[in-house]
C-alpha positions in Angstrom: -31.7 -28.0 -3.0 -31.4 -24.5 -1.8 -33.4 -21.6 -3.4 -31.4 -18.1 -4.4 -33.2 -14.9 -4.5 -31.3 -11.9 -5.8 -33.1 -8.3 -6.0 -30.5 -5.9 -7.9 -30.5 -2.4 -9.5 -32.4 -2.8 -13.0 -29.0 -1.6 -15.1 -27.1 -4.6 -13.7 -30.1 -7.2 -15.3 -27.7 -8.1 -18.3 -24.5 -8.0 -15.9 -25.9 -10.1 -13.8 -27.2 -12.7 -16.7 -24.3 -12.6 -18.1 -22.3 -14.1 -14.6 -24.6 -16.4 -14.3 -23.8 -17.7 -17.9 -20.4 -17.7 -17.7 -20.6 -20.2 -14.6 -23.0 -21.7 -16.7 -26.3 -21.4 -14.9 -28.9 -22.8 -16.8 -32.0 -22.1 -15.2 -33.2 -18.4 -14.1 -36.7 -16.5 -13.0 -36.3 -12.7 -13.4 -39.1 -10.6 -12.6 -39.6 -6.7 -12.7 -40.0 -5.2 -8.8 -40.7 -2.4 -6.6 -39.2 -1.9 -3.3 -37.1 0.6 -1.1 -34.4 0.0 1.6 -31.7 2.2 2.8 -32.8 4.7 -0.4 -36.0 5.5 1.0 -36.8 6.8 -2.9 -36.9 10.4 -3.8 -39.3 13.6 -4.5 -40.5 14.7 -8.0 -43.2 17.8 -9.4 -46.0 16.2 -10.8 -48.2 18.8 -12.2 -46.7 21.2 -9.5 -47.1 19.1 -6.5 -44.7 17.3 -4.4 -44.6 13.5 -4.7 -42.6 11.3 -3.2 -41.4 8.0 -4.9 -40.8 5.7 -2.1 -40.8 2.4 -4.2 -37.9 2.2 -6.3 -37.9 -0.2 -9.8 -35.6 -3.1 -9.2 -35.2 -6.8 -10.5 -35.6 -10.0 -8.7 -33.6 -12.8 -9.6 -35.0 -16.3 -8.4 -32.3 -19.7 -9.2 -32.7 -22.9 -7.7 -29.5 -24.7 -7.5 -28.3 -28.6 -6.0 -26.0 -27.8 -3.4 -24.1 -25.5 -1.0 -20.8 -25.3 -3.6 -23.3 -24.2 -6.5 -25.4 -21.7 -3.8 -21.8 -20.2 -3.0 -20.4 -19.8 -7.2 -24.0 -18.0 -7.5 -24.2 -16.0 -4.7 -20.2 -14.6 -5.9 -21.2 -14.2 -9.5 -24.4 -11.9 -8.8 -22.5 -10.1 -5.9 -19.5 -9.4 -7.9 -21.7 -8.3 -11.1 -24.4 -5.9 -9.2 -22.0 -4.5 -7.1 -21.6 -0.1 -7.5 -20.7 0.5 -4.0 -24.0 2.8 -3.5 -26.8 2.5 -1.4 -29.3 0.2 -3.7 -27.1 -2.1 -5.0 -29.5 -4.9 -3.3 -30.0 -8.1 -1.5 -29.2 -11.7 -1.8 -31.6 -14.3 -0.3 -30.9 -17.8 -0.2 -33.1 -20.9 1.8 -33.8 -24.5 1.4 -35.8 -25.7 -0.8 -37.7 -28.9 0.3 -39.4 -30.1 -3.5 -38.8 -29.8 -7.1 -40.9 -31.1 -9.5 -40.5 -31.2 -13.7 -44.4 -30.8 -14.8 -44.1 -32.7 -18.0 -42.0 -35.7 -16.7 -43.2 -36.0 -12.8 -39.2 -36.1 -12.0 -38.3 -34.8 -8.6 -35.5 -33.2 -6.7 -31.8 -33.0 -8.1 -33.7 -34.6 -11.4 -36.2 -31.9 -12.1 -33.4 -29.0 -12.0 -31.3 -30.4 -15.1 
């Protein structure tokens, strides 16, 4: 089992569930993020003073998938559908995953991911 995590501008969210669908991913984690990289955020006034946003809001896509040809259809599909070509377009993460577990029906591995 290998573990995806994708962090992606917040305007691609619905791009980015919608490749995923279309390959017909069933299973996703999105969470709302903060974080900076190459961006390094920017400066705003706040009640006349200088403030500068370093963390930038992002989303974090996490998918577990069952082998290397599904880690490679998933890692294509978010690539192609966050991609802008500007600094912040975001990172793709992916690692083994050693255990799986379905609460309600104790299945493991391969099982507890359909």
């Amino acid at each position: 089992m290998i573990k995806i995590e994708a962090i992606v501008r917040e305007e691609k969210l619905e791009d980015v569930k919608s490749a995923l669908n279309a390959i017909e991913v069933n299973g996703i984690t999105v969470f709302q993020v903060m974080g900076c990289g190459a961006q390094k955020g920017w400066t705003e006034t706040v009640r006349g003073s200088q403030v500068d946003v370093s963390l930038l809001p992002k989303v974090k896509f996490e998918i577990v998938v069952s082998s290397e040809d599904w880690e490679k259809k998933v890692i294509e599909a978010i690539q192609q559908s966050a991609f802008t070509g500007k600094i912040g377009d975001g990172k793709i993460f992916s690692y083994d995953l050693r255990s799986a577990m379905r609460i309600r029906t104790r299945e493991t591995g391969y099982d507890a991911l359909n």
